[in-house]
N, C-alpha and C positions, 0 to 999 in steps of 0.2 A: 567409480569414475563416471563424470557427466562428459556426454555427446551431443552435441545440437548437429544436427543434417537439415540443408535447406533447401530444399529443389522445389522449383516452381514458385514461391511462396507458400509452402507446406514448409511446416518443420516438425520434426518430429524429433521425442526425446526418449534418450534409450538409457538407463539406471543398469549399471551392474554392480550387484552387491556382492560380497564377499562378508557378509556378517559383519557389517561395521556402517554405524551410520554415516552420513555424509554431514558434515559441519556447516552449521547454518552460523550467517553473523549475525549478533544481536544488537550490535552498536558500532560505532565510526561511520567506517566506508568499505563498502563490499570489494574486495578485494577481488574476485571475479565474477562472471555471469553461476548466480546460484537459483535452483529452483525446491520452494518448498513445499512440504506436504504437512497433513496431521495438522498438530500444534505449535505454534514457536511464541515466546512473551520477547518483545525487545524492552530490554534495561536502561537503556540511552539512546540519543539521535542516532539517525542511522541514513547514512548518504550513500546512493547509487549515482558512481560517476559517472560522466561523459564516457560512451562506448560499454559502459553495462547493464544487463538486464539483471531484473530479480523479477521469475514467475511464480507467482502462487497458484496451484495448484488445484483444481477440484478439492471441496469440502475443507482446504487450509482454514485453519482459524490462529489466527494473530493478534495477538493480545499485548498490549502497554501498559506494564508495569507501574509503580506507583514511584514517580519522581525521575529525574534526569539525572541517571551516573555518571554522563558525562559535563552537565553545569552549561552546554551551552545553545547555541542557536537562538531560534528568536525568543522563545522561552527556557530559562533558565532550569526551574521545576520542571516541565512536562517535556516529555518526547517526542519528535518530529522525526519524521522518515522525508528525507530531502530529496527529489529527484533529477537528479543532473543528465541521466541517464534515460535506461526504458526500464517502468514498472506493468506488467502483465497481469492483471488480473484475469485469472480464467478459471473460473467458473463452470456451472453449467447447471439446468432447473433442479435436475436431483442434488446438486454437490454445490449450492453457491460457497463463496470465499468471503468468511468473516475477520472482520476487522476493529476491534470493538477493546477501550480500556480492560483488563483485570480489574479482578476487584478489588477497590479502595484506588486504582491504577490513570494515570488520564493520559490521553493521546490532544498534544495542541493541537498539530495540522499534518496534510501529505502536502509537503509545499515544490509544485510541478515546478522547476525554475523556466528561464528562458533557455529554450532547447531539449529541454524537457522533454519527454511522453509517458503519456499512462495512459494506458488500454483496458478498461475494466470492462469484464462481462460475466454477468451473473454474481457483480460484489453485494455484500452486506455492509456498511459500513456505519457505525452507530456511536454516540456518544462524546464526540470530540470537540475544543472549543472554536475551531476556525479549523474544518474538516478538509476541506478541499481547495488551496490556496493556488489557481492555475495562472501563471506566468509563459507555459509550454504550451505542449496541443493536450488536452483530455477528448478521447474518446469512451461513454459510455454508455451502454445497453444492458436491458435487463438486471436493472440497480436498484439497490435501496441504499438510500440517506436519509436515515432517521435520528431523531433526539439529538442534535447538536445544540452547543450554545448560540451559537451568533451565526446560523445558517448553514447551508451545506456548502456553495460554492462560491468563490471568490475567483470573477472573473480579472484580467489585468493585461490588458494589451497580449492578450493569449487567442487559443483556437478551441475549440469544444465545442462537441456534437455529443449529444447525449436525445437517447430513444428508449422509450419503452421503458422508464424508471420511474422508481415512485420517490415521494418526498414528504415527509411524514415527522407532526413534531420537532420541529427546527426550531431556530430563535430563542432559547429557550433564558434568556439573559434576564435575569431580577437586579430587580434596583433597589 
């Protein structure tokens, strides 16, 4: 059972296990606020709605699969992680949170819509073709965006603060 307690602007998360993992979604729409750890591969788009979060966890690494199970969004092949909602990236210098294709795997975009947020601190974020599509607010620190096709971020009538990141190997589009 997951708990979120929020006082002051602290939250803090409390896991009770009983020998059974906790179910991560790998596609659609996150049916409630989930937080992950370890490893997870998403198989299809995957949509965080209005009023949910998905945190990643210290040291998470999250990996996209090769091709879209579900056929849709804005690309039909690759998978998109949609944010309608709030995406947390948390991080930290020992434990950043990767986010990077499988192999033979591609990831199109994390596309912030309007209303959106995503809070990245301490991501890794590598290899995607249109990595960071913000329509919402991004906030991010202590980041890498590395090796994309066509850039790291796609600004659009949005909000975004980004410090202390690096940017590295973008553009990477042949003709």
């Amino acid at each position: 059972m997951l708990r979120l307690i929020s006082t002051l602007g602290l939250i803090l998360t409390l896991c009770a296990s009983h020998g059974t993992a906790m179910a991560q979604t790998t596609q659609g729409t996150l049916p409630a606020d989930e937080t992950w750890t370890g490893s997870v591969t998403l198989v299809g788009d995957l949509t965080i709605p209005a009023g949910r979060t998905l945190t990643l966890a210290a040291g998470a690494q999250v990996r996209f699969a090769s091709g879209d199970t579900m056929g849709a969004g804005k690309s039909t092949s690759q998978i998109e992680l949609i944010v309608e909602g709030t995406l947390k990236i948390a991080g930290s210098a020992a434990s950043p949170v990767s986010l990077a294709p499988a192999a033979g795997g591609t990831l199109h975009s994390i596309q912030i819509v309007s209303g959106g947020t995503a809070n990245i601190s301490y991501g890794d974020l590598r290899g995607a073709q249109h990595p960071l599509d913000n329509r919402g607010t991004l906030t991010a620190a202590h980041s890498v965006f590395a090796d994309h096709a066509r850039g790291a971020i796609t600004l659009q009538g949005s909000t975004a603060t980004i410090q202390t990141s690096q940017f590295t190997g973008n553009c990477k589009v042949s003709t």
